[in-house]
C-alpha positions as CSV (number, residue, x, y, z in Angstrom):
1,X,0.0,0.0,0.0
2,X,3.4,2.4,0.5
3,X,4.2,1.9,-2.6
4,X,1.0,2.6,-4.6
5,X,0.9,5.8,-2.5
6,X,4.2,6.5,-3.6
7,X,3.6,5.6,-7.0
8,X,0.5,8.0,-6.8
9,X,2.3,10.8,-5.6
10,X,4.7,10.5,-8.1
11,X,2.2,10.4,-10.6
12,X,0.3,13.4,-9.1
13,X,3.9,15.9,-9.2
14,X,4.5,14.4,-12.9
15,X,1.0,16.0,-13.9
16,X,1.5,19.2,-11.9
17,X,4.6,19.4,-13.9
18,X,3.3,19.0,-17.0
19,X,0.7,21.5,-16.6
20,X,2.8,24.2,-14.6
21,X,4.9,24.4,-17.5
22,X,3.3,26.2,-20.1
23,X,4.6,29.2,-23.4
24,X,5.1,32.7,-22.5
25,X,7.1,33.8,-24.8
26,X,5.8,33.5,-28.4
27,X,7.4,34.3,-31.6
28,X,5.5,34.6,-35.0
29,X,6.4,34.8,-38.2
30,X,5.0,35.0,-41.6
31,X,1.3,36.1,-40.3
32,X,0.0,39.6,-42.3
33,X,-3.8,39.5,-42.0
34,X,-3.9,38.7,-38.5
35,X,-1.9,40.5,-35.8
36,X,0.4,38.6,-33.4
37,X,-1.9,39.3,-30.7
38,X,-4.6,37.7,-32.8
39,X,-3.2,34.7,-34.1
40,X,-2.3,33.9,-30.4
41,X,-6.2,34.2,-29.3
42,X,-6.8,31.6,-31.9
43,X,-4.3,29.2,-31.5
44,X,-3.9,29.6,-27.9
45,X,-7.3,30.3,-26.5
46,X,-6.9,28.8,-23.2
47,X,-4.4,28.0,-20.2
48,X,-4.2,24.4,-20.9
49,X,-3.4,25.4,-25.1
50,X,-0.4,27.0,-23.8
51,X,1.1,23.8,-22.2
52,X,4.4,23.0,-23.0
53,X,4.2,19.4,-23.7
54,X,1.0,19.3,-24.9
55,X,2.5,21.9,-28.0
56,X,5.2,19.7,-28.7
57,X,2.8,17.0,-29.5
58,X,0.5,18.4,-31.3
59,X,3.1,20.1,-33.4
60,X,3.9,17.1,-34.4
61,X,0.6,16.1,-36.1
62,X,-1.8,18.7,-36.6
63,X,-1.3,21.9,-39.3
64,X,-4.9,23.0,-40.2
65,X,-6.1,25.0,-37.4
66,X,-9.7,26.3,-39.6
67,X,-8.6,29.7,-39.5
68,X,-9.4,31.9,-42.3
69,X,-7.2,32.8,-45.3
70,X,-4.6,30.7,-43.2
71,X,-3.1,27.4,-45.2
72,X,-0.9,26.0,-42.4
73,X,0.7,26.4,-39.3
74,X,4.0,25.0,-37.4
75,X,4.4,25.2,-34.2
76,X,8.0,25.3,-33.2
77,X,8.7,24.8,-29.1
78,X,11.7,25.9,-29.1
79,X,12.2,26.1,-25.0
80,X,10.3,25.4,-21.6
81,X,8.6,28.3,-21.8
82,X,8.9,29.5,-25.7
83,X,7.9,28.3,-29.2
84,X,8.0,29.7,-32.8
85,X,5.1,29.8,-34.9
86,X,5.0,30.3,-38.6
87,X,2.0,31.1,-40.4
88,X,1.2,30.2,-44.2
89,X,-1.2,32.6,-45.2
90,X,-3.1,31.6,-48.7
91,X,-2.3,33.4,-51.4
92,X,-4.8,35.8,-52.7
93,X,-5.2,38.1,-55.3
94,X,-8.7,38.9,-55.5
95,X,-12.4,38.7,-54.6
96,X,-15.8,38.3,-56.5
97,X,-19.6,39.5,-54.6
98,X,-21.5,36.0,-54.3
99,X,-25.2,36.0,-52.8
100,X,-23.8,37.8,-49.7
101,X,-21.0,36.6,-49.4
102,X,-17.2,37.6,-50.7
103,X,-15.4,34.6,-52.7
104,X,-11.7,35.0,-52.6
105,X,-9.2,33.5,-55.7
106,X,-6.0,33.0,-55.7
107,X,-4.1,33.2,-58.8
108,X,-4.9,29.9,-60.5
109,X,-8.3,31.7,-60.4
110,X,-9.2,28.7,-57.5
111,X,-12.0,29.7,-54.9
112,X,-10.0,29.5,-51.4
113,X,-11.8,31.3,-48.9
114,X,-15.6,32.9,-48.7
115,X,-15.9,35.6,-46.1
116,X,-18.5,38.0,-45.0
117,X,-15.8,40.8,-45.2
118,X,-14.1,42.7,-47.8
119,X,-10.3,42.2,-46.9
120,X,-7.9,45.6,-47.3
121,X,-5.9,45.3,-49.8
122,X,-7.6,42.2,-52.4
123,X,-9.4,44.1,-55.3
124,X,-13.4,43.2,-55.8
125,X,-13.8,42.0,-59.7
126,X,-17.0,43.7,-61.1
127,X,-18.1,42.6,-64.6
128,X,-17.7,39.3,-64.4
129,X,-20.5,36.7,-65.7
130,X,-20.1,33.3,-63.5
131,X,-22.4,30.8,-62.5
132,X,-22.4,28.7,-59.6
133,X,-18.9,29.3,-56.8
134,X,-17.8,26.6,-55.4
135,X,-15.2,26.1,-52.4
136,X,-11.5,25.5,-53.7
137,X,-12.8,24.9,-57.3
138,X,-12.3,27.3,-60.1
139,X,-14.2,30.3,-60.8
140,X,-16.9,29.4,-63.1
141,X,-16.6,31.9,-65.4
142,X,-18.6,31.8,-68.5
143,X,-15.9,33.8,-71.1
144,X,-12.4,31.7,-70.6
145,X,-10.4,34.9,-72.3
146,X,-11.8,37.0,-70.2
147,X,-11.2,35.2,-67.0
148,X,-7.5,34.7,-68.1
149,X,-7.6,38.3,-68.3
150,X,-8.6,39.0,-65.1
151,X,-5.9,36.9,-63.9
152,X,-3.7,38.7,-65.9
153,X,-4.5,42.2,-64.2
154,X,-4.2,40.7,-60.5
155,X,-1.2,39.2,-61.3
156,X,0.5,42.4,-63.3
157,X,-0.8,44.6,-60.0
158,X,0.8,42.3,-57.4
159,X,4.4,42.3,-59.5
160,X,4.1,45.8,-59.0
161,X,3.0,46.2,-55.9
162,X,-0.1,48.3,-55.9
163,X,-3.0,47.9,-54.2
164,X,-6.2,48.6,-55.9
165,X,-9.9,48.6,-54.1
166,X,-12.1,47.4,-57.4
167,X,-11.3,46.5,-60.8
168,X,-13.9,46.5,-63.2
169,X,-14.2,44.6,-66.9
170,X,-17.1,46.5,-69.3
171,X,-19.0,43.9,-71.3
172,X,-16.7,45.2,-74.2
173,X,-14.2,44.1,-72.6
174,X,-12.5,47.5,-71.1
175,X,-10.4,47.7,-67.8
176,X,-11.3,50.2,-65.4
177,X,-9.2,50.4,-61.5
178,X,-10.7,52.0,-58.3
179,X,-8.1,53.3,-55.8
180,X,-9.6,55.6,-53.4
181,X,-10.6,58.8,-55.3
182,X,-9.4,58.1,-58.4
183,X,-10.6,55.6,-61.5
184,X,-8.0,54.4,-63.7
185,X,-9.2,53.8,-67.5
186,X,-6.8,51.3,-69.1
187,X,-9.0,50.3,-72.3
188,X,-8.7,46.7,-73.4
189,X,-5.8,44.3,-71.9
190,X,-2.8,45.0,-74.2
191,X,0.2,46.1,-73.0
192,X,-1.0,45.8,-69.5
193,X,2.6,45.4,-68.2
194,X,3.0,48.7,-69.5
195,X,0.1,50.7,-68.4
196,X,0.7,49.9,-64.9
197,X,4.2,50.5,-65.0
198,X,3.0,54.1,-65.9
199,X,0.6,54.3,-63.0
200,X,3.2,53.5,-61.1
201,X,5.3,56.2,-62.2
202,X,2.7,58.5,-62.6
203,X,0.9,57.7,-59.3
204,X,2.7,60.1,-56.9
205,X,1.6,64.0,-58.6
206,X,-1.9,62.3,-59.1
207,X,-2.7,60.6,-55.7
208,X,-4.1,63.1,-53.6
209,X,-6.5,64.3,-56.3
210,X,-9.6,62.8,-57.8
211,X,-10.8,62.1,-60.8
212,X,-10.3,59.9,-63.9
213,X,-6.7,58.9,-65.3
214,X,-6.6,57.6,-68.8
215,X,-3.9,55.3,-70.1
216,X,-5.8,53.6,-72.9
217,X,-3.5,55.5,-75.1
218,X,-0.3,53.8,-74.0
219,X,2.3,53.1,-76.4
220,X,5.2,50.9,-75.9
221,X,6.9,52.9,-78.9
222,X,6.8,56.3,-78.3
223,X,8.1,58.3,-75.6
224,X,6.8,60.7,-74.0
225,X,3.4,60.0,-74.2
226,X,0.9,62.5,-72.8
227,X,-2.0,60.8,-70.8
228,X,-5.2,63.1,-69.6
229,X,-7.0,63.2,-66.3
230,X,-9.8,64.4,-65.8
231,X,-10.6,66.2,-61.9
232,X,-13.7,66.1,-60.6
């Protein structure tokens, strides 16, 4: 009987252990659309989520967590009282208005995320005729050359590294960009590589104002060229 109480007690400071020991000290990495702060509410929500041991194990075995726009996460413990977490965030490029929902795309044109908010910094797609979206399945949309050229214009923005709030593709096919104040009329998708290097360059005496930029006229071949805006 000693030595099952012994046993017991043993037993008894092993479990107090385990559970005295638990992170403080967390480092994150790779997380944009969520704050530190943030990502630790959701992956630690509770006392017994921050136990040391039990984050070693489940490093080990689980990587979805459900959160949104998130693809993965590792959790690294790196000490008694510290671990490393790195976030892989999905990659998206834009947004399409679906019943009441928003349907994010990535840049295969593949449905990964449907939210009831607008995220800062992906682009809504107006214009677009599509049928039924579906979860991680491709846009359904019912013109082929004009999807690829949607994909086209996310992918041309991203390169360069501006952030529109709406793009919008006319049923003939024209190209129009929303940031803040200010539309942005490229005409059809030639030379799109081209017109937005010009916003780029152009973007900086023209930001603060509003009105209507037009780059339709952009020509690879001649210098120089002279583009109108028109203030509102």
């Amino acid at each position: 009987m000693k030595k099952f109480y012994i046993v017991l007690f043993c037993l008894a400071f092993i479990i107090v252990g385990i559970f005295s020991v638990k992170i403080t000290d967390f480092n994150f990495g790779g997380n944009t659309r969520y704050t530190d702060e943030e990502m630790k509410e959701m992956l630690f929500p509770n006392e017994l989520s921050k136990i040391t041991l039990y984050n070693f194990i489940r490093s080990k075995f689980k990587k979805d967590y459900n959160i949104p726009f998130i693809q993965g996460v590792d959790i690294y413990v790196t000490g008694m009282n510290s671990a490393d977490i790195i976030v892989y965030e999905k990659s998206v490029v834009g947004c399409v208005k679906y019943m009441s929902s928003y349907m994010y795309f990535d840049k295969d044109g593949i449905v990964v995320e449907s939210s009831n908010n607008l995220l800062d910094g992906i682009p809504i797609i107006d214009g677009l005729d599509f049928g039924r979206v579906v979860l991680y399945e491709k846009l359904p949309i019912s013109n082929e050359k004009v999807f690829e050229e949607m994909l086209n214009i996310t992918q041309v923005l991203v390169g360069y590294g501006i952030t529109v709030d709406k793009i919008t593709i006319s049923s003939d096919n024209n190209i129009t960009l929303y940031i803040g104040k200010i539309e942005v009329y490229l005409g059809d998708s030639s030379e799109l590589n081209g017109k937005i290097g010009e916003l780029r360059d152009i973007w900086d005496k023209i930001k603060d104002l509003s009105g209507i930029l037009y780059l339709d006229n952009y020509n690879p071949i001649k210098e120089n060229t002279t583009y109108t805006f028109k203030k509102r």
